[in-house]
N, C-alpha and C positions, 0 to 999 in steps of 0.2 A: 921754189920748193917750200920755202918758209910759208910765206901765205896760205901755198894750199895746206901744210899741216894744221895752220892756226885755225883756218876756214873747218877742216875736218873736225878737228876738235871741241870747237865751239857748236858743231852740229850735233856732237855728241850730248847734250844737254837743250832744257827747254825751261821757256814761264807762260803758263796758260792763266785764261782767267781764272779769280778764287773760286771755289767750289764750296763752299760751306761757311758759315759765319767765324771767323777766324777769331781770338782774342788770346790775347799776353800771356805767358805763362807768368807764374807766379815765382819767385827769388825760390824757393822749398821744390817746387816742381822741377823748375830750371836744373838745379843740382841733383836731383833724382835722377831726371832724364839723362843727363850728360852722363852720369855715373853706370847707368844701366846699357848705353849702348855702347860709351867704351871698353867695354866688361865684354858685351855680345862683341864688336868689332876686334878686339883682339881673341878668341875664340876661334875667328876661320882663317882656316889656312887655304881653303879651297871653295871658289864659289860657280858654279854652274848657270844659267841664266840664258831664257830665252827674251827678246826686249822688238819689241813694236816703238817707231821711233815717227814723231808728229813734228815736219819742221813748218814756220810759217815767217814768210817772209810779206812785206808789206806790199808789195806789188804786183802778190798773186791773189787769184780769189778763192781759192782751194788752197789747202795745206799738202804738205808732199809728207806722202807716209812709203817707210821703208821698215824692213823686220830684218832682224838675225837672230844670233846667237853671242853670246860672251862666255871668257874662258878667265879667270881669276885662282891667281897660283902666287902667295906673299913667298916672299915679300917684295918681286921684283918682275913676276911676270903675268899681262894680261889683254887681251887678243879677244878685240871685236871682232864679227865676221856678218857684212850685210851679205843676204843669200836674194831677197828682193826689193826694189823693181831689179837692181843689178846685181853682179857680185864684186865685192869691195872688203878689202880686210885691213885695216892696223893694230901692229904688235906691239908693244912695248916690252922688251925682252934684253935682260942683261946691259942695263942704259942706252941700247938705242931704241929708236922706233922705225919699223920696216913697215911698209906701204905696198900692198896689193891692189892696185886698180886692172883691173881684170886680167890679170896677166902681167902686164908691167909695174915693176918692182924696183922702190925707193927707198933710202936709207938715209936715219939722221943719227949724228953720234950727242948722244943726252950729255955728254961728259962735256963735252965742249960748247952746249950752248944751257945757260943754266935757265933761260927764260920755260924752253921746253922742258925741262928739270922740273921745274915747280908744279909745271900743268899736271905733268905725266904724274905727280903724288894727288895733287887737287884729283884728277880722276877717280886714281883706287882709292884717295879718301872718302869721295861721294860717296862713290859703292857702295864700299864697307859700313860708312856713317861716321869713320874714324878722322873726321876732320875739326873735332872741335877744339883739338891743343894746338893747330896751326896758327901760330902767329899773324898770317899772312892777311884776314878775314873778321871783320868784325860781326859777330855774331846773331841776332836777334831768335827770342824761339816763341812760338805758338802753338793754339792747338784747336780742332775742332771736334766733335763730335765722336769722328771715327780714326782721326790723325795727330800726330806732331808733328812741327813742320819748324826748320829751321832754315834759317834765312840768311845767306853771309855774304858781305858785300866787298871785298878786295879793300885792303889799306895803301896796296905799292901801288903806282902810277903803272909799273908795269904789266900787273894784270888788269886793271883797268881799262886800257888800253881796246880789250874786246870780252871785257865779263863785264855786265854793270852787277849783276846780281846771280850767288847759283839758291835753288831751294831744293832742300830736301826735305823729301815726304815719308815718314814712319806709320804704318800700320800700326795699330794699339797692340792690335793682336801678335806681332813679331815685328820686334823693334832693330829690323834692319831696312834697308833703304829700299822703297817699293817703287819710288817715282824720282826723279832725276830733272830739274827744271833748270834754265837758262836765259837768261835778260841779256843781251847784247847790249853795246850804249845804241845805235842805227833803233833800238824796241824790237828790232825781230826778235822772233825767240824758237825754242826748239823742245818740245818733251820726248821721255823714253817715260816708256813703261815696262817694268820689267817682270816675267813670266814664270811659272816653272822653277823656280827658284831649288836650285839642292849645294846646300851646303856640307863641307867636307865629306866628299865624296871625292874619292880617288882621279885623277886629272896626270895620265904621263905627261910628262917632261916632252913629249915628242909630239906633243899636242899643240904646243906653241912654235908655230914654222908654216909656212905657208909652199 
């Protein structure tokens, strides 16, 4: 059960090749950017999102593409839902996370394992963009053309373990998190792109349940 959550999870994210000529932000930039999207990230209280999801593994020759929906409700609840090629959902709701593989339905208690504790914040941190006061990640940030892009590499051995690396990708134009990337140590990697974006906009509470 372990496995497969860490496996899910980690497919929840990607690293593709660079897309644009990349270079350093500057010490002044650095503090601007951080400043402006922790400002924008705590701001939502509700995020709505449709996301197209690119996973590539080294031993395929095609990439496996899947779509859903996402459902983001702070401070504590938020609920993938793949609609294809399958249907597949994970919750993260009141410290656990509940697992819908098509029907059959699994549960982890967050309280009592903190490894999954830390993912389940790294996740809505991505999200949000709200992960740059995490202790956990050393940070690098860039920027190209049309993007920021910030780069964080795990400090504990135990995320490590199966992040080498997450990026995230900011639109100039709306400085919340457009793209979602993942480096495994194995080099697979996995991208989300995410759609449709509407932020606080109403979301019941009976939304998150499968």
């Amino acid at each position: 059960m372990k496995t497969k959550l860490i496996l899910l999870i980690i497919c929840l994210f990607h690293f593709a090749y660079t897309k644009a000529q990349e270079e350093a932000m500057s010490n002044a930039e650095i503090s601007n950017f951080k400043q402006t999207v922790v400002a924008e990230a705590q701001k939502i209280k509700t995020l709505k999102t449709d996301f197209v999801q690119y996973k590539h593994l080294d031993f395929l020759s095609k990439e496996i593409t899947s779509s859903g929906s996402m459902l983001l409700k702070n401070p504590n609840k938020l609920l993938w839902k793949y609609n294809k090629p399958i249907q597949y959902g994970i919750l993260f709701k009141d410290n656990k996370v509940l697992i819908n593989d098509q029907g059959k339905k699994n549960k982890v208690d967050l309280g009592n394992n903190k490894k999954f504790e830390k993912i389940n914040k790294m996740i809505i941190g991505s999200i949000s963009g709200d992960l740059f006061s995490a202790n956990d990640f050393n940070i690098t940030f860039y920027k190209n053309k049309n993007q920021r892009i910030a780069k964080l590499s795990p400090k504990t051995k135990e995320l490590s373990t199966y992040i080498q690396t997450v990026i995230l990708y900011f639109n100039n134009q709306q400085l919340t998190v457009s793209e979602v990337q993942l480096i495994e140590p194995s080099k697979d990697y996995t991208k989300i792109v995410f759609k449709n974006k509407q932020i606080n906009q109403p979301i019941a509470d009976a939304s998150f349940s499968f």
